[in-house]
PDB file of N, CA, C and O in Angstrom:
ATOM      1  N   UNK A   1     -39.445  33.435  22.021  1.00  0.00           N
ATOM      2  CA  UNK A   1     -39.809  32.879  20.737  1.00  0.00           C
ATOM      3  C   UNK A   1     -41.224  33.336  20.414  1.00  0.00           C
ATOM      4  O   UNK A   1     -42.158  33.413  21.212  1.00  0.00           O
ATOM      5  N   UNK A   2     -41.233  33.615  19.169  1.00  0.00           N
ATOM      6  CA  UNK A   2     -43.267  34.092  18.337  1.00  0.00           C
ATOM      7  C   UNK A   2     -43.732  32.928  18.525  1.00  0.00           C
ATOM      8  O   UNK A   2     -43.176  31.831  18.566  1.00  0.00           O
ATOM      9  N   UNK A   3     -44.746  33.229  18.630  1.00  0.00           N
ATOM     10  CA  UNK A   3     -46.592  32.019  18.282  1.00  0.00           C
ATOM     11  C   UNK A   3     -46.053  31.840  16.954  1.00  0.00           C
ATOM     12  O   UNK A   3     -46.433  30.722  16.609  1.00  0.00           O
ATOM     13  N   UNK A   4     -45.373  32.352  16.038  1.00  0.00           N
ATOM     14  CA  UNK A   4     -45.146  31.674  14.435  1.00  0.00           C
ATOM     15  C   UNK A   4     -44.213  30.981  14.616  1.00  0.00           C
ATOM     16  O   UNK A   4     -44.450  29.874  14.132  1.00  0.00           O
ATOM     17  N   UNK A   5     -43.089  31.036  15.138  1.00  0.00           N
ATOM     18  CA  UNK A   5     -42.238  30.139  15.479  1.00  0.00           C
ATOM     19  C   UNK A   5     -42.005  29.074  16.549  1.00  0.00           C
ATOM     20  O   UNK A   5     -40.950  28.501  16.824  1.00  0.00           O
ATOM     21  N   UNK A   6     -43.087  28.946  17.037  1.00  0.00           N
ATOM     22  CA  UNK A   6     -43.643  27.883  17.919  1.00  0.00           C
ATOM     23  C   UNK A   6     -44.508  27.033  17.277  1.00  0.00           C
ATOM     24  O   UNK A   6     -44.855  25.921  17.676  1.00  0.00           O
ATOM     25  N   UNK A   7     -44.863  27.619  16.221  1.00  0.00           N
ATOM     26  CA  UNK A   7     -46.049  26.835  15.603  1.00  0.00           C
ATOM     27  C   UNK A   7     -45.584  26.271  14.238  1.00  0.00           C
ATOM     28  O   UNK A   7     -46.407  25.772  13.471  1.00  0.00           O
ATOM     29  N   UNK A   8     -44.242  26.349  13.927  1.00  0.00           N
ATOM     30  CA  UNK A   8     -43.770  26.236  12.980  1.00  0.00           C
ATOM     31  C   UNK A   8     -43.105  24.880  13.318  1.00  0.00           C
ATOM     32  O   UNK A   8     -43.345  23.925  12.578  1.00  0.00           O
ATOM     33  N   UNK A   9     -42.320  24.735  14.342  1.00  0.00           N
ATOM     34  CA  UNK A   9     -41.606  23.892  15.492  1.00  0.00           C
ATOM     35  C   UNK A   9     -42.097  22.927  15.462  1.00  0.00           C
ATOM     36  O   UNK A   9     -41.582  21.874  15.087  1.00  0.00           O
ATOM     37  N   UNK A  10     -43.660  23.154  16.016  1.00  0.00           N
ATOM     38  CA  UNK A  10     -44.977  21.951  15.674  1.00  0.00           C
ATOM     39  C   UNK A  10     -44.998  21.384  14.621  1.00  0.00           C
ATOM     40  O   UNK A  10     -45.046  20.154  14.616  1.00  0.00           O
ATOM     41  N   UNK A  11     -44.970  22.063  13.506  1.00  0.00           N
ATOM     42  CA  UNK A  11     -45.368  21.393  12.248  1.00  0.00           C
ATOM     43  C   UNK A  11     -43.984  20.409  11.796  1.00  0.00           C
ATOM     44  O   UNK A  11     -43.996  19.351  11.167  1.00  0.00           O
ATOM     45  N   UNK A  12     -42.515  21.356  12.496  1.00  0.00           N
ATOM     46  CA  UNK A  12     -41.579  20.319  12.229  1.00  0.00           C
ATOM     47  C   UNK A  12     -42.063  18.657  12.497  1.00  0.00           C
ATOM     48  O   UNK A  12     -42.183  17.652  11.798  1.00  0.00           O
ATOM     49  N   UNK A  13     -42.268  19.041  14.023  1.00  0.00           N
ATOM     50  CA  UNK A  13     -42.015  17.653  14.981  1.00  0.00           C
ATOM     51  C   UNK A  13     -43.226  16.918  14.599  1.00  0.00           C
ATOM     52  O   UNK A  13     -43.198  15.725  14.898  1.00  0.00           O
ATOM     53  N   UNK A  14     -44.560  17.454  13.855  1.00  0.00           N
ATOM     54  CA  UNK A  14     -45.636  16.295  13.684  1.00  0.00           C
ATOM     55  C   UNK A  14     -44.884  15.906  12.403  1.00  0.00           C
ATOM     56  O   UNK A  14     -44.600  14.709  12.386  1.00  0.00           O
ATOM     57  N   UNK A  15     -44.430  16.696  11.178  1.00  0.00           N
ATOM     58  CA  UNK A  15     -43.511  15.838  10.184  1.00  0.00           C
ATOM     59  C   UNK A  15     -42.768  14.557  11.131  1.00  0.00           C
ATOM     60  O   UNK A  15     -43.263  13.482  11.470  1.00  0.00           O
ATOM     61  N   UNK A  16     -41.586  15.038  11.371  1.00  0.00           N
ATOM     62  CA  UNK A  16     -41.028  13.901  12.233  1.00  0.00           C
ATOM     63  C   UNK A  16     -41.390  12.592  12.597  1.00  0.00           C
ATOM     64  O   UNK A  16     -40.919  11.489  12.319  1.00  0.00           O
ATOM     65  N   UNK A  17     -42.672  13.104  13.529  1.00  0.00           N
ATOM     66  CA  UNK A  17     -43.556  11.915  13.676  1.00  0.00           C
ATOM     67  C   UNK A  17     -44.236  11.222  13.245  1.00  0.00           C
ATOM     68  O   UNK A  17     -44.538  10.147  13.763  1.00  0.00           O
ATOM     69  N   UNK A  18     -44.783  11.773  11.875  1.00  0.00           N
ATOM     70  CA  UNK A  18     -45.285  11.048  10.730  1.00  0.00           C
ATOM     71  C   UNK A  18     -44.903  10.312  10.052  1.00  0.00           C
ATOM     72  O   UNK A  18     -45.532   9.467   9.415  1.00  0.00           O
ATOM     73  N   UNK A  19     -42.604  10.741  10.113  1.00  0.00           N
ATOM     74  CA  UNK A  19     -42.370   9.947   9.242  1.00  0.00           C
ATOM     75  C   UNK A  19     -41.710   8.645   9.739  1.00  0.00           C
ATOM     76  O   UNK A  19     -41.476   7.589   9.152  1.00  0.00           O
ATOM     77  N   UNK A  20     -41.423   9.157  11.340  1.00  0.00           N
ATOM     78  CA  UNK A  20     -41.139   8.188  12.099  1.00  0.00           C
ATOM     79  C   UNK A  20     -42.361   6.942  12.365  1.00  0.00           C
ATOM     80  O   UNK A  20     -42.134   5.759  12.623  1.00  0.00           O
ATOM     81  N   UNK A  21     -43.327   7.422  12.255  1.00  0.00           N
ATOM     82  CA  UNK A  21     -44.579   6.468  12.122  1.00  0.00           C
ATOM     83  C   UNK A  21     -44.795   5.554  10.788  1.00  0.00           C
ATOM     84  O   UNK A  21     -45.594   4.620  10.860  1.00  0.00           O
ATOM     85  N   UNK A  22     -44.187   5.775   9.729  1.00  0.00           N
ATOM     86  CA  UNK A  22     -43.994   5.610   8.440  1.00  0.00           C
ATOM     87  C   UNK A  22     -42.693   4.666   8.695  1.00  0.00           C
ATOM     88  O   UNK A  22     -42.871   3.575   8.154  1.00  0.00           O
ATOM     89  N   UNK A  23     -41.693   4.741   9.222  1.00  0.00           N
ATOM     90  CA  UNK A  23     -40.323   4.088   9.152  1.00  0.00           C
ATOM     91  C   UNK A  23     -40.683   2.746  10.051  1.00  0.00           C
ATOM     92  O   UNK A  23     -40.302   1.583   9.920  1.00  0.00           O
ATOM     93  N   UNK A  24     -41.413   3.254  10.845  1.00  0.00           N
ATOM     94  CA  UNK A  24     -41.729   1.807  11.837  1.00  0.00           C
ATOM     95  C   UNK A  24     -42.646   1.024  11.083  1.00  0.00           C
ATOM     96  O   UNK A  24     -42.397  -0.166  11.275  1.00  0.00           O
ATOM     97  N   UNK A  25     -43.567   1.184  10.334  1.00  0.00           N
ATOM     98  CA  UNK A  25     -45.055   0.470   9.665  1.00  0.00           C
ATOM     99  C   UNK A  25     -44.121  -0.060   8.515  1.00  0.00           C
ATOM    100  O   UNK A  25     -44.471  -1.095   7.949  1.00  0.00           O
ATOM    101  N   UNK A  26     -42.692   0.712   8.036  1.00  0.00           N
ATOM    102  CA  UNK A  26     -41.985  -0.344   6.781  1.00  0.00           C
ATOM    103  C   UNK A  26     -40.882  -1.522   7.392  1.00  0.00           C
ATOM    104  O   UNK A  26     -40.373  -2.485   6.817  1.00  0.00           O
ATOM    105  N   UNK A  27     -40.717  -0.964   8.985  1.00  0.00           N
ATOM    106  CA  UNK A  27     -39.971  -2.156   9.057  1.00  0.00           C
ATOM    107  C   UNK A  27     -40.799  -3.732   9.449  1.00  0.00           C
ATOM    108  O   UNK A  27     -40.563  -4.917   9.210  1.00  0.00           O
ATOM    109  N   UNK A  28     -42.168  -2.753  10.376  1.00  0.00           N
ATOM    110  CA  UNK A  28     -42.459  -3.869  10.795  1.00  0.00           C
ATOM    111  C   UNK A  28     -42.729  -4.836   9.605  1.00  0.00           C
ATOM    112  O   UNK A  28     -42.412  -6.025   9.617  1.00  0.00           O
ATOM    113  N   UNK A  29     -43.596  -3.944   8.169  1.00  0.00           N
ATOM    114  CA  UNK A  29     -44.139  -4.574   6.926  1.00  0.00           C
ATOM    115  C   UNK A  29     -42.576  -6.306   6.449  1.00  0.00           C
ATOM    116  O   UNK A  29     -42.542  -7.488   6.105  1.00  0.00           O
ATOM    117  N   UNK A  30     -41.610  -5.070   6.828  1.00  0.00           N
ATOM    118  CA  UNK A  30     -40.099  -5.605   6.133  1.00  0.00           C
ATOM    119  C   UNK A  30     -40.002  -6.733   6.624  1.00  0.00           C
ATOM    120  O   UNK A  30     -39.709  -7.686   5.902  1.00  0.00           O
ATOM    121  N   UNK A  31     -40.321  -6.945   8.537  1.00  0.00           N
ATOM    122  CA  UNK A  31     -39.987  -8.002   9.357  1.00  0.00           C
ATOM    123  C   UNK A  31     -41.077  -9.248   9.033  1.00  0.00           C
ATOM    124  O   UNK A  31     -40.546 -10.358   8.994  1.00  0.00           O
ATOM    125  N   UNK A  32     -42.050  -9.223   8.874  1.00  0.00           N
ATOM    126  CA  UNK A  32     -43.537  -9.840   8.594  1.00  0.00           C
ATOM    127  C   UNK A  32     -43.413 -10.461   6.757  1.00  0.00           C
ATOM    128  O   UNK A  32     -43.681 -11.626   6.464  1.00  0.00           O
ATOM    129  N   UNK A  33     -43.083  -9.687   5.994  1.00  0.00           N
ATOM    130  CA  UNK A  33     -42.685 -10.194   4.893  1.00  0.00           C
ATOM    131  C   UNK A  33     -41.199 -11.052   4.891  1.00  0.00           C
ATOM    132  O   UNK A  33     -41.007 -11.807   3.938  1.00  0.00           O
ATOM    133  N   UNK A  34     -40.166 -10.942   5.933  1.00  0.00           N
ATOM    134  CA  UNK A  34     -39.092 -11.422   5.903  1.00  0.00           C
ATOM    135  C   UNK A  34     -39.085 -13.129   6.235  1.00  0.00           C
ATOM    136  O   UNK A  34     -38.469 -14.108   5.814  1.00  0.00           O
ATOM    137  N   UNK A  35     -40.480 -12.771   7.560  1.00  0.00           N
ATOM    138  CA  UNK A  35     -40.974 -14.234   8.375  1.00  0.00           C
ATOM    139  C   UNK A  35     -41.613 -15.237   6.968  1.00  0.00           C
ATOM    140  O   UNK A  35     -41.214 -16.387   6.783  1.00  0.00           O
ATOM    141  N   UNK A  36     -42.467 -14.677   6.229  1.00  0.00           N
ATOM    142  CA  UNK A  36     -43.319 -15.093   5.307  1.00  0.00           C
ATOM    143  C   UNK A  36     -41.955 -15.842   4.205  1.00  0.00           C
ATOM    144  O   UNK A  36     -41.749 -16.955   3.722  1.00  0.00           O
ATOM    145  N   UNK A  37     -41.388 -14.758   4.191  1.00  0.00           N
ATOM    146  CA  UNK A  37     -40.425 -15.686   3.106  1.00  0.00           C
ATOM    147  C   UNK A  37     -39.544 -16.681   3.326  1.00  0.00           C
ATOM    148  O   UNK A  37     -39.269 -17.525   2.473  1.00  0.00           O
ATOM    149  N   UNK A  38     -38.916 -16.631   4.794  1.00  0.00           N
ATOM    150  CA  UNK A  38     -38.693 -17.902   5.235  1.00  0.00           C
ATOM    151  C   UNK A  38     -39.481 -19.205   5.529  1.00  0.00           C
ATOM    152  O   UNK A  38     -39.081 -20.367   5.469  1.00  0.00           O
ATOM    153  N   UNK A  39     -40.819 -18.673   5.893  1.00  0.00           N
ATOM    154  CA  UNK A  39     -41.733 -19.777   5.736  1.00  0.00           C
ATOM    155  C   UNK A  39     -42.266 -20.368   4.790  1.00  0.00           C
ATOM    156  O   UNK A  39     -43.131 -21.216   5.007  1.00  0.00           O
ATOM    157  N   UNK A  40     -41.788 -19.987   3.293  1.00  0.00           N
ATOM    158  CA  UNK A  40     -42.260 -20.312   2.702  1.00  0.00           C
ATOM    159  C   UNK A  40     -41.444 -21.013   1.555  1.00  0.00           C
ATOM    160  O   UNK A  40     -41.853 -21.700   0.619  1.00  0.00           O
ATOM    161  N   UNK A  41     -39.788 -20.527   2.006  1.00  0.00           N
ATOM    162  CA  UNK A  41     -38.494 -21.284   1.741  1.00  0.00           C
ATOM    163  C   UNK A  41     -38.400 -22.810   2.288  1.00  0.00           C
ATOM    164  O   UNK A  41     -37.938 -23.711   1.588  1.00  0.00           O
ATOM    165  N   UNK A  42     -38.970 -23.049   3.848  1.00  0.00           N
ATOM    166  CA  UNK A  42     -39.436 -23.970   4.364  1.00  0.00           C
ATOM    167  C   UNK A  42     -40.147 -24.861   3.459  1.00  0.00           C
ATOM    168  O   UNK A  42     -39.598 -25.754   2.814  1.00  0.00           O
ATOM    169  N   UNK A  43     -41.734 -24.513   3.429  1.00  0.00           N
ATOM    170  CA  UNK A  43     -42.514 -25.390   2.656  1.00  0.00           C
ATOM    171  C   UNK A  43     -41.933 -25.773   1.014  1.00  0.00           C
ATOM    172  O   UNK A  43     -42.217 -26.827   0.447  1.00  0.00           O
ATOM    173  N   UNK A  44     -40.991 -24.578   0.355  1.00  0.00           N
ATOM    174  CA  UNK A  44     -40.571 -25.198  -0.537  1.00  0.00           C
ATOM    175  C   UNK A  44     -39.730 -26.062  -0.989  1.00  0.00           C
ATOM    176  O   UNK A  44     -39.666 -26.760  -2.001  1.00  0.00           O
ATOM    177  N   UNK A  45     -38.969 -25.869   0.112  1.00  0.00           N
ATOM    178  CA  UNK A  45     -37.960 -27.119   0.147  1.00  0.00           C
ATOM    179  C   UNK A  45     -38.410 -28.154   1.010  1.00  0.00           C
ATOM    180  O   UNK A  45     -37.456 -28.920   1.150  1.00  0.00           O
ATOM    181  N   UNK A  46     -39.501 -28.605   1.733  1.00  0.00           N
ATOM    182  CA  UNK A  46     -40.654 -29.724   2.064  1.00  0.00           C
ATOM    183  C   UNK A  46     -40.932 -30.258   1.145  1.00  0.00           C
ATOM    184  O   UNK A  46     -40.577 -31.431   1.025  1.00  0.00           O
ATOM    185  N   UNK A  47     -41.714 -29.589   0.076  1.00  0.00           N
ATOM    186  CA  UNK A  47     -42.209 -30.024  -1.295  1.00  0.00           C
ATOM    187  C   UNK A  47     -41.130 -30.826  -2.395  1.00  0.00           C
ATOM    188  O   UNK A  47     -41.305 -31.814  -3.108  1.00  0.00           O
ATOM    189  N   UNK A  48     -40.168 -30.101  -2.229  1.00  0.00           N
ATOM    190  CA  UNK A  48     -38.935 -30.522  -3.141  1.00  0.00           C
ATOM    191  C   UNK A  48     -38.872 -31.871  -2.501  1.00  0.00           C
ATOM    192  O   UNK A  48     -39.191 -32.886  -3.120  1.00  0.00           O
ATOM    193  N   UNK A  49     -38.461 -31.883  -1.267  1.00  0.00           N
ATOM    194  CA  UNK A  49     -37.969 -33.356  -0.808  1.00  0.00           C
ATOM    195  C   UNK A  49     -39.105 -34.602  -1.033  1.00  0.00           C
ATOM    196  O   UNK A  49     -38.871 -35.777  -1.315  1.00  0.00           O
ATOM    197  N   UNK A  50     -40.311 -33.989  -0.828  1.00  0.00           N
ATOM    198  CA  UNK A  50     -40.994 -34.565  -0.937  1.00  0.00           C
ATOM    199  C   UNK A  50     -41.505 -35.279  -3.076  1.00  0.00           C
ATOM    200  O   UNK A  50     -41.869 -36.375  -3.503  1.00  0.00           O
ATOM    201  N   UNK A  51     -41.327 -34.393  -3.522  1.00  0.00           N
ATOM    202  CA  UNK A  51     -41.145 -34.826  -4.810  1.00  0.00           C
ATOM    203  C   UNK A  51     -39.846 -35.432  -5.343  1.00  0.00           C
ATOM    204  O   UNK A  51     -39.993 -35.987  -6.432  1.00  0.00           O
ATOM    205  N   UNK A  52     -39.004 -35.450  -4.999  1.00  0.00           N
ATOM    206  CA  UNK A  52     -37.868 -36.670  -4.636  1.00  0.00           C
ATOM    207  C   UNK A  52     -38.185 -37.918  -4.038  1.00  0.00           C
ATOM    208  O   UNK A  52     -37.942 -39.010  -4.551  1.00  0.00           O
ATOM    209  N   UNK A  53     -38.576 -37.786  -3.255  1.00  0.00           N
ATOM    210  CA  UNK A  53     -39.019 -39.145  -2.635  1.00  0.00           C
ATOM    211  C   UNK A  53     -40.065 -39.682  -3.717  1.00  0.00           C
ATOM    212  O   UNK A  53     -39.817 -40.838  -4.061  1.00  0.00           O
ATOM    213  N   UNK A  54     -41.167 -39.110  -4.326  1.00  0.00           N
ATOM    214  CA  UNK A  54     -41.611 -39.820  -4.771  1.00  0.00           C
ATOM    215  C   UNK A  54     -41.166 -40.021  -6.463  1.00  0.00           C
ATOM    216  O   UNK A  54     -41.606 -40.878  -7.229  1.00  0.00           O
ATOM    217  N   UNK A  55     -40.276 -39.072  -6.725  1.00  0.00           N
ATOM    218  CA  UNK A  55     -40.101 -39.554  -8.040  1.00  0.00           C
ATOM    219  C   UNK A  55     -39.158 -40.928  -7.984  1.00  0.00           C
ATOM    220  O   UNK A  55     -39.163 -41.798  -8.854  1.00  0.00           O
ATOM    221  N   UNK A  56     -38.141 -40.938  -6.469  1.00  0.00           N
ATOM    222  CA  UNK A  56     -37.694 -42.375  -6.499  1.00  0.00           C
ATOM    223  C   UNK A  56     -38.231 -43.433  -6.804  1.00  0.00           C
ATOM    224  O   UNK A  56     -37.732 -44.360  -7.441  1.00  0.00           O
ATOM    225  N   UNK A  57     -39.619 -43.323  -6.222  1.00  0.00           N
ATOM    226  CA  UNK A  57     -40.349 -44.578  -5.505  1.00  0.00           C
ATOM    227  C   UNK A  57     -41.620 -44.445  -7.189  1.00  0.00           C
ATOM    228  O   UNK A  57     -42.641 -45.116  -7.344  1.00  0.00           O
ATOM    229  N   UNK A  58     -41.217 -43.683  -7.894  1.00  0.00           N
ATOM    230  CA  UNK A  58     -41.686 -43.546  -9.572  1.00  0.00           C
ATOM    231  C   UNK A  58     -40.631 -44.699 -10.170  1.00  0.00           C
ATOM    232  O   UNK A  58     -41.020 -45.734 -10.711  1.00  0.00           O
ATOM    233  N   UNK A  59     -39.295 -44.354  -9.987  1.00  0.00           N
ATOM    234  CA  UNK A  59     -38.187 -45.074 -10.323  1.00  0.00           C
ATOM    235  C   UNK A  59     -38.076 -46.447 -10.272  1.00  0.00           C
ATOM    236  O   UNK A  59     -37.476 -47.030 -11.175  1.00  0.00           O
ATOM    237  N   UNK A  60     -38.572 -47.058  -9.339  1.00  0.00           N
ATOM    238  CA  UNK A  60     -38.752 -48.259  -8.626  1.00  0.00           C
ATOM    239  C   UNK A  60     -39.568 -48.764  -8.923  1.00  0.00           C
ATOM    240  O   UNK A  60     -39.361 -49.944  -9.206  1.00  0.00           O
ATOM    241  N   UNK A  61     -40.572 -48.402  -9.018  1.00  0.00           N
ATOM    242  CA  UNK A  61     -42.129 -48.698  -9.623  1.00  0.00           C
ATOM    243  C   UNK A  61     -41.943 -49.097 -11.440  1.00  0.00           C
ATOM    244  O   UNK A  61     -42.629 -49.961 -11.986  1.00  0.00           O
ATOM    245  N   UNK A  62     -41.354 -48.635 -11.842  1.00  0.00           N
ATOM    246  CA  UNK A  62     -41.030 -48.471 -12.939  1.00  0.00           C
ATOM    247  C   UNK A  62     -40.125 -49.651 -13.420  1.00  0.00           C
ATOM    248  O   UNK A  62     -40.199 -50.187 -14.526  1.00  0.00           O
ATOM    249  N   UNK A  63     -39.121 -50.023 -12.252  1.00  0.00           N
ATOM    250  CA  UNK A  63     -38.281 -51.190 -12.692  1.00  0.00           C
ATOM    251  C   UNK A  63     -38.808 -52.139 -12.168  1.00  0.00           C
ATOM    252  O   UNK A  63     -38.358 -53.224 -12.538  1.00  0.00           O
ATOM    253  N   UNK A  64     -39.690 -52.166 -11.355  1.00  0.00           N
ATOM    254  CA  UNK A  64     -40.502 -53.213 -10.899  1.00  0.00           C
ATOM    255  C   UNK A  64     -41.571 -53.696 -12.188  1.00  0.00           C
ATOM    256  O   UNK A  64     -41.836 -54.859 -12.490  1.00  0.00           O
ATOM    257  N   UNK A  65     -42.079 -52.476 -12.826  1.00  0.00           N
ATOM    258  CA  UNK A  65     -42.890 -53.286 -13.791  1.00  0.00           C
ATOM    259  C   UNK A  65     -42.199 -53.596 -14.964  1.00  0.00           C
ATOM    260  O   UNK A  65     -42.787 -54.224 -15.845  1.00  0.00           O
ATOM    261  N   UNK A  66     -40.782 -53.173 -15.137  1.00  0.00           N
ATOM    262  CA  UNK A  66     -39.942 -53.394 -16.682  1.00  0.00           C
ATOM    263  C   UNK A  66     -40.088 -55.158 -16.062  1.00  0.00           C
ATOM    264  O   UNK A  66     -40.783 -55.994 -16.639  1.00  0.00           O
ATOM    265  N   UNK A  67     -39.167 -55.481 -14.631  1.00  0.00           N
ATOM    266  CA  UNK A  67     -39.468 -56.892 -14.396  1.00  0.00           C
ATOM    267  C   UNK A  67     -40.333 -57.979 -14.466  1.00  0.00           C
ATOM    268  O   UNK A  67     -40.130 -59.133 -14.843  1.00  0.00           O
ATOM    269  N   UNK A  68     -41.644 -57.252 -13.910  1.00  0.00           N
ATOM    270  CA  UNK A  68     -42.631 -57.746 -14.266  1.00  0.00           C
ATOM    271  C   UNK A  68     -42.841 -58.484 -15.665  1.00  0.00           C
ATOM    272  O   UNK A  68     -42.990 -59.627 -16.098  1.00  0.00           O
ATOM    273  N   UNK A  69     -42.774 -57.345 -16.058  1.00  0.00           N
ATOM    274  CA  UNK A  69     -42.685 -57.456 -17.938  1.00  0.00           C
ATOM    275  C   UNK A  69     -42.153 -58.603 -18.171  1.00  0.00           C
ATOM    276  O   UNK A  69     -42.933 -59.536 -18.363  1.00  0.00           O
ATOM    277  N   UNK A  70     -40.767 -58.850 -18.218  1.00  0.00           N
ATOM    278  CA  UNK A  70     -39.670 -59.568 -18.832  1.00  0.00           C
ATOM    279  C   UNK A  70     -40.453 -61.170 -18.084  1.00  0.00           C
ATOM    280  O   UNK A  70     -40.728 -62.187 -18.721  1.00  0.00           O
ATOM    281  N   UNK A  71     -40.592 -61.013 -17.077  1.00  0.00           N
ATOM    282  CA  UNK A  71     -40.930 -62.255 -16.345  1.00  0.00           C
ATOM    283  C   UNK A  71     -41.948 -63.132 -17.416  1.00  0.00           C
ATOM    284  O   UNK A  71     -41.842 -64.254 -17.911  1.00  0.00           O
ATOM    285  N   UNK A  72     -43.171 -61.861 -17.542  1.00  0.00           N
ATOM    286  CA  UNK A  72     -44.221 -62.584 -17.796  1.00  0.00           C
ATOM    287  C   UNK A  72     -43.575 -62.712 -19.697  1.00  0.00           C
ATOM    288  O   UNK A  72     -42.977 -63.788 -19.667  1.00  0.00           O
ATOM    289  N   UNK A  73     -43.510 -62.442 -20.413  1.00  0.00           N
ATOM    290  CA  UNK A  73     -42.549 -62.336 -21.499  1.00  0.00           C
ATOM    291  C   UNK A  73     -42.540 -63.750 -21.529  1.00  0.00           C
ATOM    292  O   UNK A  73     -43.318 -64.573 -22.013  1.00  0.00           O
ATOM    293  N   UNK A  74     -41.247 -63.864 -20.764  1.00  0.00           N
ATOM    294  CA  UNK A  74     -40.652 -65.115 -20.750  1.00  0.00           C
ATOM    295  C   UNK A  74     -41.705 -66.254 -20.517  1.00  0.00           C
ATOM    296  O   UNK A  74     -41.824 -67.203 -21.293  1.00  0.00           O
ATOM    297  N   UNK A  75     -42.507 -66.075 -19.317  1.00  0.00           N
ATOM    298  CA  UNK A  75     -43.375 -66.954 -19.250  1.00  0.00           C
ATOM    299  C   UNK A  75     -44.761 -67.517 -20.491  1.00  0.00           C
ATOM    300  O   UNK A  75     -45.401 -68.564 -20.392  1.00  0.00           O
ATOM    301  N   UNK A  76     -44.887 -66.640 -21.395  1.00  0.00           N
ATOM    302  CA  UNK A  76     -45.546 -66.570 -22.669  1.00  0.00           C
ATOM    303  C   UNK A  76     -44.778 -67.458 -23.600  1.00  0.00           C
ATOM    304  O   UNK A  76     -45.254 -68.390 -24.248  1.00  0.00           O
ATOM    305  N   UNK A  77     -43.035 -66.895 -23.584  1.00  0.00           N
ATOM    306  CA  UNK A  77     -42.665 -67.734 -24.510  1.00  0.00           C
ATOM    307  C   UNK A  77     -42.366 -68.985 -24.053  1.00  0.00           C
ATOM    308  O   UNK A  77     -42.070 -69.778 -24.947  1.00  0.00           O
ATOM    309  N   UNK A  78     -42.345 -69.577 -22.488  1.00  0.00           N
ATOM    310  CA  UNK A  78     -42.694 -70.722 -22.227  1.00  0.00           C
ATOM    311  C   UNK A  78     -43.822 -71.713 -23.180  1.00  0.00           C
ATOM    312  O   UNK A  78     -43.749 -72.565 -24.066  1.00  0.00           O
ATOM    313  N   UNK A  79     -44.931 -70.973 -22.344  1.00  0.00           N
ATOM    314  CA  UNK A  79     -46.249 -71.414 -22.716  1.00  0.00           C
ATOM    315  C   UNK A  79     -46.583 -71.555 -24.806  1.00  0.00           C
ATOM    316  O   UNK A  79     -47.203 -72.530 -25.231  1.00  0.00           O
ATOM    317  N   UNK A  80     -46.177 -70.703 -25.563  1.00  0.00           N
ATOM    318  CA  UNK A  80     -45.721 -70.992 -26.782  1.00  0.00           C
ATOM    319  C   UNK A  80     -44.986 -72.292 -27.035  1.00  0.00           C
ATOM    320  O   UNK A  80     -45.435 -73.228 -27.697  1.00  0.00           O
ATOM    321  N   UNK A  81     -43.992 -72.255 -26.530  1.00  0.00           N
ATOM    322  CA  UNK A  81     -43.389 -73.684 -26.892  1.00  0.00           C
ATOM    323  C   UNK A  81     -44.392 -74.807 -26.699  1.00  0.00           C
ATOM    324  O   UNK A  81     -44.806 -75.493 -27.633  1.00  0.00           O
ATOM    325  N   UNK A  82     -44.752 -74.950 -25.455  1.00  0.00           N
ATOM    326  CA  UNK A  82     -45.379 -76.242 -25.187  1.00  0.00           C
ATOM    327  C   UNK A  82     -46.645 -76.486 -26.074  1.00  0.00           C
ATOM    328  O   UNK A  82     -47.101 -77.591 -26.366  1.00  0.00           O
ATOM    329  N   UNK A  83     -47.211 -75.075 -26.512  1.00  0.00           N
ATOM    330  CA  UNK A  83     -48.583 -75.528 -27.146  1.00  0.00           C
ATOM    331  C   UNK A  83     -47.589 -75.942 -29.008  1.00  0.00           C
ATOM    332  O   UNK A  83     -47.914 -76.912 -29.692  1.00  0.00           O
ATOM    333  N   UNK A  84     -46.674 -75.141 -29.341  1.00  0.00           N
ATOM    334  CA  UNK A  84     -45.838 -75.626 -30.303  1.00  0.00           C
ATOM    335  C   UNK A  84     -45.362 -77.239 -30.961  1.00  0.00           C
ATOM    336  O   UNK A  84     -44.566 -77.258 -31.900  1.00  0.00           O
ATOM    337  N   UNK A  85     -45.867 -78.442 -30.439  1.00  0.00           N
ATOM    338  CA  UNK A  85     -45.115 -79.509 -30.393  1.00  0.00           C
ATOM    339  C   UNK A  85     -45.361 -79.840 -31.940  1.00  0.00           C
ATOM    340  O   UNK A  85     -44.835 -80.829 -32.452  1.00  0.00           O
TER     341      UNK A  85
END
């Protein structure tokens, strides 16, 4: 074989390796972005549950003070009457 075709050989195999160096840096990128997006599927569905819970406990809060309400209501129109005589 020539020094040109030995040296040509070279230039194949550093391609090669460049691009094989290139294929590994996108998977690892691929694997590292793959982790990230599951972790972050995680925290979003944390958040979700967690804004459920509290829009319940919004819910509750809410019929707790409609009660409130009505109670004291009523207790006004108590107090009306009696000053009424």
């Amino acid at each position: 074989m020539s020094p040109a075709g030995e040296i040509g050989g070279m230039v194949d195999f550093l391609k090669f390796d460049e691009l094989e160096t290139k294929i590994n840096g996108l998977i690892e990128d691929y694997v590292a972005l793959k982790k990230r997006s599951l972790e972050l599927e995680g925290l979003l569905q944390n958040k979700t549950m967690e804004l459920e819970e509290a829009n319940k406990k919004l819910g509750g809060l809410k019929e707790e003070r409609d009660a409130v309400r009505t109670k004291v209501d009523s207790l006004l129109d108590l107090i009306q009457e009696i000053k009424a005589p």
